[in-house]
N, CA, C and O atoms as CSV, one atom per row, in Angstrom:
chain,resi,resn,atom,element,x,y,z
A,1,UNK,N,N,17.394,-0.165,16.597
A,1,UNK,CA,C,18.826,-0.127,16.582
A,1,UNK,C,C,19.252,0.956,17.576
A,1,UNK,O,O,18.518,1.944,17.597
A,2,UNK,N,N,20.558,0.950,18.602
A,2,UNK,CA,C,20.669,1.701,19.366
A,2,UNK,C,C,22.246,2.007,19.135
A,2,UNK,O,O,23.030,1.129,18.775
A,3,UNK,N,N,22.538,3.057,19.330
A,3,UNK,CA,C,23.726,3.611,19.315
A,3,UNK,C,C,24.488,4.636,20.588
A,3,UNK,O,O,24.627,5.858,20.523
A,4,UNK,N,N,24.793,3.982,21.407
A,4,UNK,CA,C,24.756,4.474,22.814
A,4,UNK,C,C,23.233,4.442,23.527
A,4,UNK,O,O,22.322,3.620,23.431
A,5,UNK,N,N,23.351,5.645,24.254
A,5,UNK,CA,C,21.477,6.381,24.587
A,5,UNK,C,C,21.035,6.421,23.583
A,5,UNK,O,O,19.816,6.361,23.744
A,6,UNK,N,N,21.343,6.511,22.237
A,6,UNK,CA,C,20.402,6.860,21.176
A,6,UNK,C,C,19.706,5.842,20.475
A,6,UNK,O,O,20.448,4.984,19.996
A,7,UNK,N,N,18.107,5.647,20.217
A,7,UNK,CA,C,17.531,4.161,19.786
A,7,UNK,C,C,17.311,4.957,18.700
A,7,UNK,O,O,17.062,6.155,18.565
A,8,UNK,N,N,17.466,3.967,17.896
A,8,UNK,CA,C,16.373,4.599,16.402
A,8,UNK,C,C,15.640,3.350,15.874
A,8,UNK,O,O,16.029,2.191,15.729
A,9,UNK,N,N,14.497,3.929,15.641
A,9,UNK,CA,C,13.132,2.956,14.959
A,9,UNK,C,C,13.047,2.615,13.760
A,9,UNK,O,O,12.384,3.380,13.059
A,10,UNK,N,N,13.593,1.513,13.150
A,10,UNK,CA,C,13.195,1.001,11.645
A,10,UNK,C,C,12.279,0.652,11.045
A,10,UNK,O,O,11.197,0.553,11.623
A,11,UNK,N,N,12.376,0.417,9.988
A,11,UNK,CA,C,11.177,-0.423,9.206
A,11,UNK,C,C,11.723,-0.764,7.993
A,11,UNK,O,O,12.666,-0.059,7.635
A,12,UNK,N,N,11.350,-1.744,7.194
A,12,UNK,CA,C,12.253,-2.817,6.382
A,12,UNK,C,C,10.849,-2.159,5.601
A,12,UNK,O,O,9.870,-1.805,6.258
A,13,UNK,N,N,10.911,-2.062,4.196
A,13,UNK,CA,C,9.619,-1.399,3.155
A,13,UNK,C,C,10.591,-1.921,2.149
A,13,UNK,O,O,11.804,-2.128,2.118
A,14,UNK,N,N,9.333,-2.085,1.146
A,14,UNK,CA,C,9.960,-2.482,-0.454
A,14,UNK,C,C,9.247,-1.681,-1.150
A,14,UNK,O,O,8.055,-1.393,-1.044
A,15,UNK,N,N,10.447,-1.151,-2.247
A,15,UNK,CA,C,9.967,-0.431,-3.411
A,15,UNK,C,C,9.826,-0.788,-3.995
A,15,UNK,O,O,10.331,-1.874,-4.278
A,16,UNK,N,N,8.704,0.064,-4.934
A,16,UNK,CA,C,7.951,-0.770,-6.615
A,16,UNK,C,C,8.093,0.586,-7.202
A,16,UNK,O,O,8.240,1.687,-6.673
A,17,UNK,N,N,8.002,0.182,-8.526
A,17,UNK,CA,C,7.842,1.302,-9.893
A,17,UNK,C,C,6.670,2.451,-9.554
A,17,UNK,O,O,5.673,2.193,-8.880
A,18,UNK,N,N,6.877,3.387,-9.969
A,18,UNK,CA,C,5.474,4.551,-10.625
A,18,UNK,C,C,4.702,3.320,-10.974
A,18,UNK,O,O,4.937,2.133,-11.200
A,19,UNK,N,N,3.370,4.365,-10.901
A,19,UNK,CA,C,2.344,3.665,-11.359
A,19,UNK,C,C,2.350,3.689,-12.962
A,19,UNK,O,O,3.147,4.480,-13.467
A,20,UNK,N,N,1.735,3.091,-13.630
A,20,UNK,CA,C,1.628,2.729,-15.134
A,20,UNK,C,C,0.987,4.397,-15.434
A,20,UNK,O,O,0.160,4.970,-14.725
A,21,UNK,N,N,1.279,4.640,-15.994
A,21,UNK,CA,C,0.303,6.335,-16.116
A,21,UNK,C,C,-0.908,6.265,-17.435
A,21,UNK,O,O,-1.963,6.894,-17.508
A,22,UNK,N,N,-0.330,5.275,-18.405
A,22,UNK,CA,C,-1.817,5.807,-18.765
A,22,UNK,C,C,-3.228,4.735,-17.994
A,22,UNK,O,O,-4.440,4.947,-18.034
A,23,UNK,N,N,-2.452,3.569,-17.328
A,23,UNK,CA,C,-3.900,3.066,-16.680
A,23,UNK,C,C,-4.574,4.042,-15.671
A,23,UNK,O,O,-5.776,4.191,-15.452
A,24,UNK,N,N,-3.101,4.907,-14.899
A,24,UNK,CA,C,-3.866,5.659,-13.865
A,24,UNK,C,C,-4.677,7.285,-14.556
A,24,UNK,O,O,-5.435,8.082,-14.002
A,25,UNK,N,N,-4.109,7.263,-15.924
A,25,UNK,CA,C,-5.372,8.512,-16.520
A,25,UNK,C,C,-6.018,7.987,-16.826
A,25,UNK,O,O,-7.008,8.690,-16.625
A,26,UNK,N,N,-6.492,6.760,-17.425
A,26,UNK,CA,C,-7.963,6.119,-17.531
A,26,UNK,C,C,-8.761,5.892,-16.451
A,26,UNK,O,O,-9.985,5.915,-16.583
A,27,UNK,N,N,-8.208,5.661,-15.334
A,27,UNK,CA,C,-9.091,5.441,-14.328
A,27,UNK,C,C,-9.357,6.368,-13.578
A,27,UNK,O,O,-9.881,6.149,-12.486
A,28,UNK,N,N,-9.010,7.798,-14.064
A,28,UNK,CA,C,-9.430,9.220,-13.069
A,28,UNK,C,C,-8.665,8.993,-12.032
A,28,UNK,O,O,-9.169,9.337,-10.964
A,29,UNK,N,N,-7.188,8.340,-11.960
A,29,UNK,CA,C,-6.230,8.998,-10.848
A,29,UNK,C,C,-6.722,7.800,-9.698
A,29,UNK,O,O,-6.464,8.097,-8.531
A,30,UNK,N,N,-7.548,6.201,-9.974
A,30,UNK,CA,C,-7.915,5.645,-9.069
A,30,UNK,C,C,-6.892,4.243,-8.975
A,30,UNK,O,O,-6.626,3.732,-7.887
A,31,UNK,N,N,-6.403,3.747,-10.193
A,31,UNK,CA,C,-6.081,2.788,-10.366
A,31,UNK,C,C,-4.429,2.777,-10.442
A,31,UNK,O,O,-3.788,3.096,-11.443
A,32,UNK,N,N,-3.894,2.365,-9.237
A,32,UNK,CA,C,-2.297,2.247,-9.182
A,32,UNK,C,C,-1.998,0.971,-9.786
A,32,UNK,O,O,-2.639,0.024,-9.331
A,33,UNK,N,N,-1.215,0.744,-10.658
A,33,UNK,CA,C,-0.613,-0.763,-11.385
A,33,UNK,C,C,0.525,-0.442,-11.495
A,33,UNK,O,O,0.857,0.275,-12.438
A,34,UNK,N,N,1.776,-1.041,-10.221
A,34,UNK,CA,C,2.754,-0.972,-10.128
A,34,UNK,C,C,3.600,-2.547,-10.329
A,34,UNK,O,O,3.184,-3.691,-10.148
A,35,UNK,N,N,4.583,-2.173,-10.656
A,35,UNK,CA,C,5.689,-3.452,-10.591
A,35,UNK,C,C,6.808,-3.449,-9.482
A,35,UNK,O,O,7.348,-2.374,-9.225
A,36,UNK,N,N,7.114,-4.372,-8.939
A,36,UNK,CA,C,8.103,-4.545,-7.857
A,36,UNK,C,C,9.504,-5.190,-8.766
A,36,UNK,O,O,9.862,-5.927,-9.686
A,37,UNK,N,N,9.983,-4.146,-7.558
A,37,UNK,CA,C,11.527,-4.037,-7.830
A,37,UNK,C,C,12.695,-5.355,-7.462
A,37,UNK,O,O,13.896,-5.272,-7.719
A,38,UNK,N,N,12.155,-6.320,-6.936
A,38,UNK,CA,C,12.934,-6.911,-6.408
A,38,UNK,C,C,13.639,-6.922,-5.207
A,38,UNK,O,O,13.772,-5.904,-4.527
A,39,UNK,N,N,14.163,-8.152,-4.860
A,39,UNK,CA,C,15.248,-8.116,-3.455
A,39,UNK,C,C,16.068,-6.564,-3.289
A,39,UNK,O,O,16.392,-5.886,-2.314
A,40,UNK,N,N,16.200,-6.417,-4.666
A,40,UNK,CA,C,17.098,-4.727,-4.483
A,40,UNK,C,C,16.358,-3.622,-4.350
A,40,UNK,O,O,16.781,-2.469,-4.269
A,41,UNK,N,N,15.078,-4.044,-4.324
A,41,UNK,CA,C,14.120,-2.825,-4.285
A,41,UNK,C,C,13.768,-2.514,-2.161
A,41,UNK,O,O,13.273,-1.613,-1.484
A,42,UNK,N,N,14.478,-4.064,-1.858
A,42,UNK,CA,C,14.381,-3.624,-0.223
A,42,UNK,C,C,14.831,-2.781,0.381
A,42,UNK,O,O,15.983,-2.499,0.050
A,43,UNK,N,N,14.241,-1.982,1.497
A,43,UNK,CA,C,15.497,-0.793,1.731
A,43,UNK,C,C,15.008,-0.300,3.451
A,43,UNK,O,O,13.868,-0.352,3.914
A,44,UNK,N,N,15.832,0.006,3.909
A,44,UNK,CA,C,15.767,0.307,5.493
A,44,UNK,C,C,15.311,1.678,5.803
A,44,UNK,O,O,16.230,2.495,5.751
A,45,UNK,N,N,14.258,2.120,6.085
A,45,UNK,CA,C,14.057,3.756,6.514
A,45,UNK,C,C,13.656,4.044,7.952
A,45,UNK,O,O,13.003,3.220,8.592
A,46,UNK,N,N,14.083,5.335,8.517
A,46,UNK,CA,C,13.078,5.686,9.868
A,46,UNK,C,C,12.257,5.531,10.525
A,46,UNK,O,O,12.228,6.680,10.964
A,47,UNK,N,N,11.568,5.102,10.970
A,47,UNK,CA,C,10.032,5.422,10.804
A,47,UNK,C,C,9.478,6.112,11.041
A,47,UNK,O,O,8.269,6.030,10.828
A,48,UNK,N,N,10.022,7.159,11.602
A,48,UNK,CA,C,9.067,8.615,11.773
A,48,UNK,C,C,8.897,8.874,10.002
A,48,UNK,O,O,7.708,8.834,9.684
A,49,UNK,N,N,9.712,9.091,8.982
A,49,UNK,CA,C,9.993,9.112,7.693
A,49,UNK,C,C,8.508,8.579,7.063
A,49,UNK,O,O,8.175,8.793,5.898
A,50,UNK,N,N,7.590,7.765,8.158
A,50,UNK,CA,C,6.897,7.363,7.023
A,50,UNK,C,C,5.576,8.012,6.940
A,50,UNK,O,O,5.089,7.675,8.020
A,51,UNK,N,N,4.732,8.694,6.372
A,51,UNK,CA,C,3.930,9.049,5.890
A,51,UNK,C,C,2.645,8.253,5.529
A,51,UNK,O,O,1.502,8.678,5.703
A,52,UNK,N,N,2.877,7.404,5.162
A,52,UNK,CA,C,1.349,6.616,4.750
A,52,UNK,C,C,1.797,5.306,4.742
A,52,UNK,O,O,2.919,4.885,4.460
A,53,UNK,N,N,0.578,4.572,5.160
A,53,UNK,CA,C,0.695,2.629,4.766
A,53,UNK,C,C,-0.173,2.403,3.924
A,53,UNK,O,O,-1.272,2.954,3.851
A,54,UNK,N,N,0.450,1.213,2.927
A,54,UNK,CA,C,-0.561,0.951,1.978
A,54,UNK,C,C,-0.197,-0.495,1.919
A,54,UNK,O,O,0.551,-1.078,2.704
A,55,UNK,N,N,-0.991,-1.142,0.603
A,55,UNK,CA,C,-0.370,-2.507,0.373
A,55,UNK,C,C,-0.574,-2.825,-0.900
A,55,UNK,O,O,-1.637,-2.598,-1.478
A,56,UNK,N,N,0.353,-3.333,-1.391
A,56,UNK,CA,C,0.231,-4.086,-3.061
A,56,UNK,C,C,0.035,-4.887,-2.910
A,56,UNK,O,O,0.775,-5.527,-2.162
A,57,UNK,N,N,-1.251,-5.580,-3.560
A,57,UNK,CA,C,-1.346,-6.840,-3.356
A,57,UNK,C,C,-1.514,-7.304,-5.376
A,57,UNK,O,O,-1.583,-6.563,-6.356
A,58,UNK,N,N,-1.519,-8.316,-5.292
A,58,UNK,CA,C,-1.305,-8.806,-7.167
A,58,UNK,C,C,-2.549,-8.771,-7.823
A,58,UNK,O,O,-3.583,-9.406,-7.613
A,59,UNK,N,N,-2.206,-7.746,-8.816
A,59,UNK,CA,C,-3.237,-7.492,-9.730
A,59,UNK,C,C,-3.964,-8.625,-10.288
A,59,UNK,O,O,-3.455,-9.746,-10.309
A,60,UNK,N,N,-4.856,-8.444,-10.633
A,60,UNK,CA,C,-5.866,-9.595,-11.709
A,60,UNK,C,C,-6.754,-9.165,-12.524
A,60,UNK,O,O,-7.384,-8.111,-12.435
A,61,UNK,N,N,-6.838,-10.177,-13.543
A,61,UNK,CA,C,-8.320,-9.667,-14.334
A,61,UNK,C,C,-8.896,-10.692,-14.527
A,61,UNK,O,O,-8.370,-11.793,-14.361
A,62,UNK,N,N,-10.415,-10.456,-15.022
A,62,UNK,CA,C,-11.177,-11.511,-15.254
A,62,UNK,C,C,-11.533,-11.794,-16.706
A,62,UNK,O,O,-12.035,-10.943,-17.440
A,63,UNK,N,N,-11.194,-13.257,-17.148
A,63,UNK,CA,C,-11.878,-13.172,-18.727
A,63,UNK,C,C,-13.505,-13.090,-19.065
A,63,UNK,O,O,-14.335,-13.069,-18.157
A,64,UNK,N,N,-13.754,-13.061,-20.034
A,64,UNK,CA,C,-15.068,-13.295,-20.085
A,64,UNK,C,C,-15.740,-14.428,-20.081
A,64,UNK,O,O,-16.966,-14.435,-20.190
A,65,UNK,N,N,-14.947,-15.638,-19.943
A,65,UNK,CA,C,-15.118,-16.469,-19.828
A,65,UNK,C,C,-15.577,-17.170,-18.053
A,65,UNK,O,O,-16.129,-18.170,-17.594
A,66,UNK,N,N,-14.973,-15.984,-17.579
A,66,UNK,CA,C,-15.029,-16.040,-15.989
A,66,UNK,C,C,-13.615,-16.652,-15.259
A,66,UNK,O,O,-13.593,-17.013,-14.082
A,67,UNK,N,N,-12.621,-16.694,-16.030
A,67,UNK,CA,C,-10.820,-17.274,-15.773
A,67,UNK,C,C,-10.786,-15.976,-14.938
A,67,UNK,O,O,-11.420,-14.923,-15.001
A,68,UNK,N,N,-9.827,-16.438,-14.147
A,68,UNK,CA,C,-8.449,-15.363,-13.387
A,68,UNK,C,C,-7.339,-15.245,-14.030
A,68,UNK,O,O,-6.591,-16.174,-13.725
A,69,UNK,N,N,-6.959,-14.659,-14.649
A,69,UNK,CA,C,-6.170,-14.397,-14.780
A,69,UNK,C,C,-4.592,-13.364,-13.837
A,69,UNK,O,O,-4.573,-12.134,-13.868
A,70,UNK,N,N,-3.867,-13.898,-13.369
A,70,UNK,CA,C,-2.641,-13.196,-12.402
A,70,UNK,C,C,-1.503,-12.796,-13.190
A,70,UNK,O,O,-0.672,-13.703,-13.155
A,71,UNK,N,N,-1.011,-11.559,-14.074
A,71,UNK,CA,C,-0.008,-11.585,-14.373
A,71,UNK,C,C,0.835,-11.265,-13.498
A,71,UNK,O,O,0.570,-10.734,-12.419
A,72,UNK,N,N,2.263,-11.669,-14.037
A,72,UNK,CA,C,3.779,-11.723,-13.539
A,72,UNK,C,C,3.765,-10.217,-12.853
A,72,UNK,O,O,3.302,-9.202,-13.375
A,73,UNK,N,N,4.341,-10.317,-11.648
A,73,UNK,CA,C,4.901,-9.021,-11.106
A,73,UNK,C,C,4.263,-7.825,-11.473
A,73,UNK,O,O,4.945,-6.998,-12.078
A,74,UNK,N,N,2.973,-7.548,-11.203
A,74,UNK,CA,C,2.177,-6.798,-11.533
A,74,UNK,C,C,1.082,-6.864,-10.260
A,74,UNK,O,O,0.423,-7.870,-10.001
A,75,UNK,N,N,1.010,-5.522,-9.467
A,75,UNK,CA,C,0.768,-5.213,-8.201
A,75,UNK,C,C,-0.079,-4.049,-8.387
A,75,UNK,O,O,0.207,-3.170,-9.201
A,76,UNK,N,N,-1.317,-4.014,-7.509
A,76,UNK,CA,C,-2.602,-2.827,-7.430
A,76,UNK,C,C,-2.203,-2.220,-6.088
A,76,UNK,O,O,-1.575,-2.954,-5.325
A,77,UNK,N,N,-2.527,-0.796,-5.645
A,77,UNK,CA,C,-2.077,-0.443,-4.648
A,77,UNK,C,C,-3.530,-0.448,-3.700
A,77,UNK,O,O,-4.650,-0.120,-4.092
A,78,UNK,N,N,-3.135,-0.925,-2.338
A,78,UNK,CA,C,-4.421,-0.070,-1.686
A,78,UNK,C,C,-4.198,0.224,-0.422
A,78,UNK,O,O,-3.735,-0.484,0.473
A,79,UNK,N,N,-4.661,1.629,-0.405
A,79,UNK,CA,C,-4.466,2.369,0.752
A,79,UNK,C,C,-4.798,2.162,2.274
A,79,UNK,O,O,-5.751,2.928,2.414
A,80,UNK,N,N,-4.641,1.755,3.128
A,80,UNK,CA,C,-4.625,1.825,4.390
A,80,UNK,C,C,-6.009,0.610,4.667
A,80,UNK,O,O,-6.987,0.899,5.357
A,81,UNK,N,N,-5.859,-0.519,4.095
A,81,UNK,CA,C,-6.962,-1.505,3.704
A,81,UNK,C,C,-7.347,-1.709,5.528
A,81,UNK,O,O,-8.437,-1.273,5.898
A,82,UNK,N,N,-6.482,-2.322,6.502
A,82,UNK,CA,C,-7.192,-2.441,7.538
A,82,UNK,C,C,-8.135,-1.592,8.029
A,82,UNK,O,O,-9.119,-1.759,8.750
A,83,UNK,N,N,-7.572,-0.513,7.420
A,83,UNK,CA,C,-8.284,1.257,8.502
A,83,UNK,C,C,-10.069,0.629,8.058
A,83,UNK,O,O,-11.060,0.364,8.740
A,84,UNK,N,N,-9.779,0.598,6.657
A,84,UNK,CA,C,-11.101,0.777,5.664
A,84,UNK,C,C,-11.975,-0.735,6.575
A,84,UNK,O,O,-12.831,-0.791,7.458
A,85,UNK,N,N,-11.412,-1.499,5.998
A,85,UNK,CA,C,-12.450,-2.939,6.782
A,85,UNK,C,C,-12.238,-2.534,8.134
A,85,UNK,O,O,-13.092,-1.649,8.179
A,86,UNK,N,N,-11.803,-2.538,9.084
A,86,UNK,CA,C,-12.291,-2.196,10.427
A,86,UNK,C,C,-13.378,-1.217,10.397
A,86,UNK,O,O,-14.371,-1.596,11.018
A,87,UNK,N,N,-13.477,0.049,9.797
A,87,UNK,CA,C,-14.903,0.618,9.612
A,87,UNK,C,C,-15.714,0.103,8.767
A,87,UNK,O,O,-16.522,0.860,8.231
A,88,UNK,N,N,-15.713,-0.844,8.539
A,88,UNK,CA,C,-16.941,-1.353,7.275
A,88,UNK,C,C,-17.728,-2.955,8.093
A,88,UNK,O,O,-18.796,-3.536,7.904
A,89,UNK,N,N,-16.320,-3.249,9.206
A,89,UNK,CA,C,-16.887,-4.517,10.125
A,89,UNK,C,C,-17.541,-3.921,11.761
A,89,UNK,O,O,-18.109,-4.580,12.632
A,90,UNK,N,N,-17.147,-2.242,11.732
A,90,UNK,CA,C,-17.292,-2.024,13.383
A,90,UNK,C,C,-16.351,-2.279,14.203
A,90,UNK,O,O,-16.535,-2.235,15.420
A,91,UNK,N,N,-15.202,-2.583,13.656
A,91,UNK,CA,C,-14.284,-2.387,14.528
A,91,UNK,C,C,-13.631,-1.137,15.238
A,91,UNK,O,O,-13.383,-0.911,16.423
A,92,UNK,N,N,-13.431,-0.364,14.014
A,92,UNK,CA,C,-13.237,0.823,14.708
A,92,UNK,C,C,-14.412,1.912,15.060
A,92,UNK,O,O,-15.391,2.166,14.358
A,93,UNK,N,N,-14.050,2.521,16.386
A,93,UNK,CA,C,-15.180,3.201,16.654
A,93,UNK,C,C,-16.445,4.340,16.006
A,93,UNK,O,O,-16.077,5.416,15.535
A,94,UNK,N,N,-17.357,4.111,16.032
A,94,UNK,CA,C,-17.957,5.415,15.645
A,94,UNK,C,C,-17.128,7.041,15.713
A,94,UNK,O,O,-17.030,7.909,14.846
A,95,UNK,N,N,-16.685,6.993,16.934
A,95,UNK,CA,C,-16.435,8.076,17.526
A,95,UNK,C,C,-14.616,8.345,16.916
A,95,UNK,O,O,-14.038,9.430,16.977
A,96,UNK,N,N,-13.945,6.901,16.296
A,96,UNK,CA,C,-12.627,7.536,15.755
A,96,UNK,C,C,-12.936,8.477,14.384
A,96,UNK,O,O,-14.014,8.632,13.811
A,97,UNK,N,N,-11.888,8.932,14.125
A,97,UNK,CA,C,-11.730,9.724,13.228
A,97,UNK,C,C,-10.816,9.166,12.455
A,97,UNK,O,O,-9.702,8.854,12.875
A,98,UNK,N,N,-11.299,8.953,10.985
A,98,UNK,CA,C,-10.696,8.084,10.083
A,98,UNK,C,C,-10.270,9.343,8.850
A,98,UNK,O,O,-11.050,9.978,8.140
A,99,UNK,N,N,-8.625,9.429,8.912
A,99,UNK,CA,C,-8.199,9.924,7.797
A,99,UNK,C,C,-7.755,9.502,6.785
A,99,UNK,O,O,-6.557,9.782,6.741
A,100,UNK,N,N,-8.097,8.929,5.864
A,100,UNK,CA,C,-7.924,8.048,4.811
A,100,UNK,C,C,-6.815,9.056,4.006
A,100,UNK,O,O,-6.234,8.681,2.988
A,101,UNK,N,N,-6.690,9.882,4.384
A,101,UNK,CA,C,-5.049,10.705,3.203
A,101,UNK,C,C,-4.406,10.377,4.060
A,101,UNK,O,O,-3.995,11.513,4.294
A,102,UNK,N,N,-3.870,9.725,4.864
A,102,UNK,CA,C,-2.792,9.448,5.893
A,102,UNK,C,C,-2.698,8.475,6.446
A,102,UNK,O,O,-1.664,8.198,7.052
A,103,UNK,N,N,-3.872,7.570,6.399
A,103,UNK,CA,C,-3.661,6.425,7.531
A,103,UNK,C,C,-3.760,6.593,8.761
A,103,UNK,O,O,-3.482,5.604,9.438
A,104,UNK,N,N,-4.049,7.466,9.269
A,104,UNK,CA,C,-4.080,7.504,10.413
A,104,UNK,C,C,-5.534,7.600,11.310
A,104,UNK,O,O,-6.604,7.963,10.822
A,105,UNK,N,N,-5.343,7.225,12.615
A,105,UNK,CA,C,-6.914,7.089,12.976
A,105,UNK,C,C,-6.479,7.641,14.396
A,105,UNK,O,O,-5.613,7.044,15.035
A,106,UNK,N,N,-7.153,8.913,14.940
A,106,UNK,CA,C,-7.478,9.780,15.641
A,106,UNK,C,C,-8.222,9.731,16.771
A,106,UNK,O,O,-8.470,10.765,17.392
C-alpha cells in the first residue's frame, strides 16, 4: 500500500485462541491446541511487526482402532515447518544457519 513516497508492506494473518493450557502443561510446553477465530479473527499487520511464521494445521487423533479422527476447529501449531523439512531434505545448506526461535535462516 502506498501513500504518496511512502510504501508500506502488509500481510493478511489470522488469529486463533491461546493455546488450551492444560494440554500444553501435559505436554512439557510442546503441544499448542488452538481454535480459530473466524472471518473476524482476520486482520491486516506490518510486516516488519512480524516476528515468527508458523502454521496451524488441523489437529487429529488416532483411535485404537486405527480411525482418524478430525475434530471441529481445532488446530496444532507448528513452527517454521518449511525451515525444518528443507533441512531434513538438503535443501537448505549445510553452511545456513537455522534459527528455529525465529524463523529465520542466516
Amino acid at each position: 500500500m502506498q501513500f504518496g513516497d511512502t510504501v508500506h508492506s502488509l500481510a493478511l494473518v489470522s488469529l486463533f485462541s491461546p493455546p488450551d493450557l492444560d494440554i500444553l502443561k501435559i505436554s512439557h510446553q510442546a503441544a499448542y491446541i488452538c481454535h480459530h477465530g473466524g472471518i473476524g479473527a482476520l486482520t491486516v499487520v506490518d510486516v516488519k511487526t512480524i516476528r515468527a511464521v508458523v502454521s496451524m494445521v488441523p489437529d487429529y487423533r488416532v483411535t485404537a482402532e486405527g480411525d482418524i479422527v478430525i475434530p471441529e476447529n481445532t488446530f496444532s501449531l507448528v513452527e517454521v515447518p518449511f525451515l525444518r523439512l528443507a533441512s531434513l531434505c538438503g535443501t537448505v545448506s549445510e553452511g545456513d544457519d537455522i534459527d528455529d526461535s525465529n524463523g529465520d535462516v542466516e
